[in-house]
ROSE-305589 format. One record per atom (N, C-alpha, C): atom name; residue in one letter; x, y, z. Coordinates in nm, 2 decimals, padded with zeros to 4 digits. Example, Ala and Ser with C-alpha at 12.3 -4.5 7.8 and 13.67 -1.06 7.14 Angstrom:
BEGIN
N_A_01.32_-00.57_00.78 .
CA_A_01.23_-00.45_00.78 .
C_A_01.32_-00.33_00.78 .
N_S_01.28_-00.22_00.71 .
CA_S_01.37_-00.11_00.71 .
C_S_01.29_00.00_00.79 .
//
This chain:
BEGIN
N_X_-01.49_-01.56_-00.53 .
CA_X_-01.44_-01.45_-00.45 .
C_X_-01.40_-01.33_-00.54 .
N_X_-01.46_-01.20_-00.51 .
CA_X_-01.43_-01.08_-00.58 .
C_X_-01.27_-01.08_-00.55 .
N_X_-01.21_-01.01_-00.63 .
CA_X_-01.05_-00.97_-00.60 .
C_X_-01.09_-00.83_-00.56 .
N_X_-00.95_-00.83_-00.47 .
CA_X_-00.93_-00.69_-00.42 .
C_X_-00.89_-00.53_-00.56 .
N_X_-00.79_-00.65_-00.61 .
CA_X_-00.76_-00.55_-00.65 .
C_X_-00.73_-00.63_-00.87 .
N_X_-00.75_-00.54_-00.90 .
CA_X_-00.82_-00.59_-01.05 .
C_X_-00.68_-00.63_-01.17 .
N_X_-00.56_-00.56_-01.10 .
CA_X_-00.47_-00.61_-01.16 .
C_X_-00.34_-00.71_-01.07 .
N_X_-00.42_-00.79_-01.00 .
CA_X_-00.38_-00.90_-00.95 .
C_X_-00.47_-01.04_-00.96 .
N_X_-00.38_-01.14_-00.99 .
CA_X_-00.47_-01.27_-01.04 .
C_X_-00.53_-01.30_-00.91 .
N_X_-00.66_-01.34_-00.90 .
CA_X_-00.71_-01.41_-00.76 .
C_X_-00.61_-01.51_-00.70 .
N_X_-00.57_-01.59_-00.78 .
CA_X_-00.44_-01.71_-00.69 .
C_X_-00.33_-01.65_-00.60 .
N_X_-00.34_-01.53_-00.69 .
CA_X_-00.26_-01.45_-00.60 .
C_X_-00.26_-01.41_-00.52 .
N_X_-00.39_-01.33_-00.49 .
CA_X_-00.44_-01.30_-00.37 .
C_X_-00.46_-01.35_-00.30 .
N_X_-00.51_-01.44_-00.30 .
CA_X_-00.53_-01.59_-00.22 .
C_X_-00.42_-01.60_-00.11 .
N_X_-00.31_-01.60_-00.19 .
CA_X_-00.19_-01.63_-00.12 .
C_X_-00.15_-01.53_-00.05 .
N_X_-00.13_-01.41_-00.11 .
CA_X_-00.10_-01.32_-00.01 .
C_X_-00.17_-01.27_00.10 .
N_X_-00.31_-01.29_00.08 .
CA_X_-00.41_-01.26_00.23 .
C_X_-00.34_-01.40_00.33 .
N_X_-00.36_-01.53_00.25 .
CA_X_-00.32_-01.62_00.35 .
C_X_-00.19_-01.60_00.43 .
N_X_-00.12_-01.53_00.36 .
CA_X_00.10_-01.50_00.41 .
C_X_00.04_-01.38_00.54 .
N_X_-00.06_-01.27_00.51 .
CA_X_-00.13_-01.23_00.60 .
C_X_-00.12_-01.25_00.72 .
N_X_-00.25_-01.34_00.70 .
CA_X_-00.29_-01.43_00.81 .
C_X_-00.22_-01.48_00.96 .
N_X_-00.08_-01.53_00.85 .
CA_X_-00.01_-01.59_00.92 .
C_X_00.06_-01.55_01.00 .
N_X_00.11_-01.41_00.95 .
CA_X_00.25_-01.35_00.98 .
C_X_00.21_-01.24_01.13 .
N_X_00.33_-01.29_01.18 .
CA_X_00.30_-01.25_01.37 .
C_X_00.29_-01.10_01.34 .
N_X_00.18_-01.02_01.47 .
CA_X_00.11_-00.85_01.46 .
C_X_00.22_-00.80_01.43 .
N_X_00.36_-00.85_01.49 .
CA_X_00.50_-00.72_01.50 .
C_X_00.52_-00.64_01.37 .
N_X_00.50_-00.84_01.25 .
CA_X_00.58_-00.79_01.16 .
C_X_00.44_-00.72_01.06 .
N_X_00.32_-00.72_01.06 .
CA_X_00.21_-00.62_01.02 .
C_X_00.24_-00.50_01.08 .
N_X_00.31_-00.46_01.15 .
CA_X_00.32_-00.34_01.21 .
C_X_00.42_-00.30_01.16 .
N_X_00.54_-00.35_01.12 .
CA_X_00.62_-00.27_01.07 .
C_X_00.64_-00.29_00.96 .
N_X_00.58_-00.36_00.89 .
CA_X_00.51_-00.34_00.71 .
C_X_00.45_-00.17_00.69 .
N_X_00.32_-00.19_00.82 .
CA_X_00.33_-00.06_00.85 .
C_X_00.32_00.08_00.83 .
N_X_00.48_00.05_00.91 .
CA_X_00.53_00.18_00.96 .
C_X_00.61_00.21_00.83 .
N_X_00.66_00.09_00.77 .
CA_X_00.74_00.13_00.62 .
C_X_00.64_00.16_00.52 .
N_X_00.53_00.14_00.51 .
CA_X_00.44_00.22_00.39 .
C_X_00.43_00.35_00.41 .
N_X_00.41_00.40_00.55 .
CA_X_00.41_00.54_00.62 .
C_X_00.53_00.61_00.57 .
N_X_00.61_00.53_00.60 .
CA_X_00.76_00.63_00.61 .
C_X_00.73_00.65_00.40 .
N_X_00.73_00.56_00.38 .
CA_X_00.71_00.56_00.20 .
C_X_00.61_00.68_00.17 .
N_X_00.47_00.66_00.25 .
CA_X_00.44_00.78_00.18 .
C_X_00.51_00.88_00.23 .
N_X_00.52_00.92_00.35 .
CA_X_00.55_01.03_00.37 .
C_X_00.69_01.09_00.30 .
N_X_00.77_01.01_00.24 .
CA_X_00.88_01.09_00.16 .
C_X_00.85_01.06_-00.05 .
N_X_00.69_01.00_-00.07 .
CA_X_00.68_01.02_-00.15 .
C_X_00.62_01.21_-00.15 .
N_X_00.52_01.24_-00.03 .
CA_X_00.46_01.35_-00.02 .
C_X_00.57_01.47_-00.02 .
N_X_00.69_01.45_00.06 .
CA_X_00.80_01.52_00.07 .
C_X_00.88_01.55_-00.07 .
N_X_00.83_01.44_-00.15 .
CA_X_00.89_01.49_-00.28 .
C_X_00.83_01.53_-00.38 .
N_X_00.72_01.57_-00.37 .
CA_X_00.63_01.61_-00.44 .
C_X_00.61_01.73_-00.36 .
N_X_00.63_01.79_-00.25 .
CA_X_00.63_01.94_-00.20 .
C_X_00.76_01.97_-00.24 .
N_X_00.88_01.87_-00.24 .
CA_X_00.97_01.98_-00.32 .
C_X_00.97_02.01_-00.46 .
N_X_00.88_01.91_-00.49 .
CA_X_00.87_01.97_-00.66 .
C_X_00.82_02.06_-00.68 .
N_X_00.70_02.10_-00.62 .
CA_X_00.67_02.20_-00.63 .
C_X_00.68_02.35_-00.56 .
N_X_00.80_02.32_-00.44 .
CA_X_00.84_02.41_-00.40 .
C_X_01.02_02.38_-00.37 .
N_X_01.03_02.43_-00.47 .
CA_X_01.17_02.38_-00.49 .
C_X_01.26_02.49_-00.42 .
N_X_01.23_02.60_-00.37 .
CA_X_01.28_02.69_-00.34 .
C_X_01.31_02.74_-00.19 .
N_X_01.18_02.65_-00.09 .
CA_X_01.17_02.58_00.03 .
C_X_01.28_02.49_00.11 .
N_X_01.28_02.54_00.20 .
CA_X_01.39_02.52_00.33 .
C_X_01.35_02.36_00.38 .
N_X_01.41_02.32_00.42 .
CA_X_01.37_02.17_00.51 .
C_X_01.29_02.21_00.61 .
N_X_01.27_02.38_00.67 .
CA_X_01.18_02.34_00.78 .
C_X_01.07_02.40_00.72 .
N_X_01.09_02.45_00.60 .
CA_X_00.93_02.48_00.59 .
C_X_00.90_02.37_00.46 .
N_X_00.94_02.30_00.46 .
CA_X_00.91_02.17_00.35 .
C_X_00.80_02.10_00.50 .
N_X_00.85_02.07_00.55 .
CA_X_00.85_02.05_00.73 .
C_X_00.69_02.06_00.72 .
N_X_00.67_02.21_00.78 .
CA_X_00.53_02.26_00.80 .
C_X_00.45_02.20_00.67 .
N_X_00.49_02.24_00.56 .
CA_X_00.40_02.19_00.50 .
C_X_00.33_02.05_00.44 .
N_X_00.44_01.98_00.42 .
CA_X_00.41_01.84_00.50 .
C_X_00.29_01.84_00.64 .
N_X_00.34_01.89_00.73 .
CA_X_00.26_01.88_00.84 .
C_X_00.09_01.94_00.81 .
N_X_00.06_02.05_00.72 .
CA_X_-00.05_02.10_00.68 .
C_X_-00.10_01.99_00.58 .
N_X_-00.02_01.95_00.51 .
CA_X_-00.06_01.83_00.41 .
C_X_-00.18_01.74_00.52 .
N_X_-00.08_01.65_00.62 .
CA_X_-00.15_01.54_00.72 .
C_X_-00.22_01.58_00.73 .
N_X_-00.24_01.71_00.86 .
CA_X_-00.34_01.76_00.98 .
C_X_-00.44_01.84_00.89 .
N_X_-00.36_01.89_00.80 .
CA_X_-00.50_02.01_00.80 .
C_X_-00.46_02.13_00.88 .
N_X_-00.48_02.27_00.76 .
CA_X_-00.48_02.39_00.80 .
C_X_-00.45_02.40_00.95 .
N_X_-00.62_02.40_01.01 .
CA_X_-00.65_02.40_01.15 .
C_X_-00.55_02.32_01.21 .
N_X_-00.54_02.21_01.21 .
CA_X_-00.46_02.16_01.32 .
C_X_-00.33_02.18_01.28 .
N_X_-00.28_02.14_01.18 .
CA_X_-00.11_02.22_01.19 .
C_X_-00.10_02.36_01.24 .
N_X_-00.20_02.45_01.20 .
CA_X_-00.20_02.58_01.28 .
C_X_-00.18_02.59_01.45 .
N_X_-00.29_02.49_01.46 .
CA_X_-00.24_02.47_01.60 .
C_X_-00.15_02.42_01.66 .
N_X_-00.10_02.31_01.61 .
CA_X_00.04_02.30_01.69 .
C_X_00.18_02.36_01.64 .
N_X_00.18_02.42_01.52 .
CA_X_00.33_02.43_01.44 .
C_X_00.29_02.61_01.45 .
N_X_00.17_02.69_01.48 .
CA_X_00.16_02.80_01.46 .
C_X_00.14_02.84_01.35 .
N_X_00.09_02.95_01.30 .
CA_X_00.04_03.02_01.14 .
C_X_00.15_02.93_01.04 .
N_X_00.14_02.92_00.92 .
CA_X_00.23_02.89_00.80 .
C_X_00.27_02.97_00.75 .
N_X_00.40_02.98_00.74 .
CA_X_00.57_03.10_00.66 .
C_X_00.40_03.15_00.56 .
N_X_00.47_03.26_00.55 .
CA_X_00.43_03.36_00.37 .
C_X_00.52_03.35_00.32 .
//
């Protein structure tokens, strides 16, 4: 079996697909929702780095342009601050 991923031993992987397998949809869903929330406040900190000068609500939008994209954060959040 190819490994997924190249700096993990295959036994390992083995096991962790099987722990997978096993584990009821709830708690794959909120494994999840906590990778999500992880990126999204890795993304959040990496817009304040480089806009360090930025408000929480326009940290906000731009986050939001990050996700959707120009177009669609335009559309729902309205044009983006100058």
């Amino acid at each position: 079996m190819k490994t997924l991923s190249q700096d993990t031993h295959p036994d390992v992987e083995r096991m962790q697909i099987e722990l997978l397998r096993q584990m009821p949809s709830w708690r794959k869903l909120e494994l999840a929702n906590q990778m999500t929330q992880a990126c999204r406040t890795l993304a959040l900190a990496g817009l304040r780095h480089r806009h360090p000068e930025a408000s929480p609500g326009e940290l906000h939008r731009l986050l939001a342009t990050q996700l959707l994209g120009n177009e669609l954060a335009a559309r729902v959040y309205g044009p983006p601050p100058e």
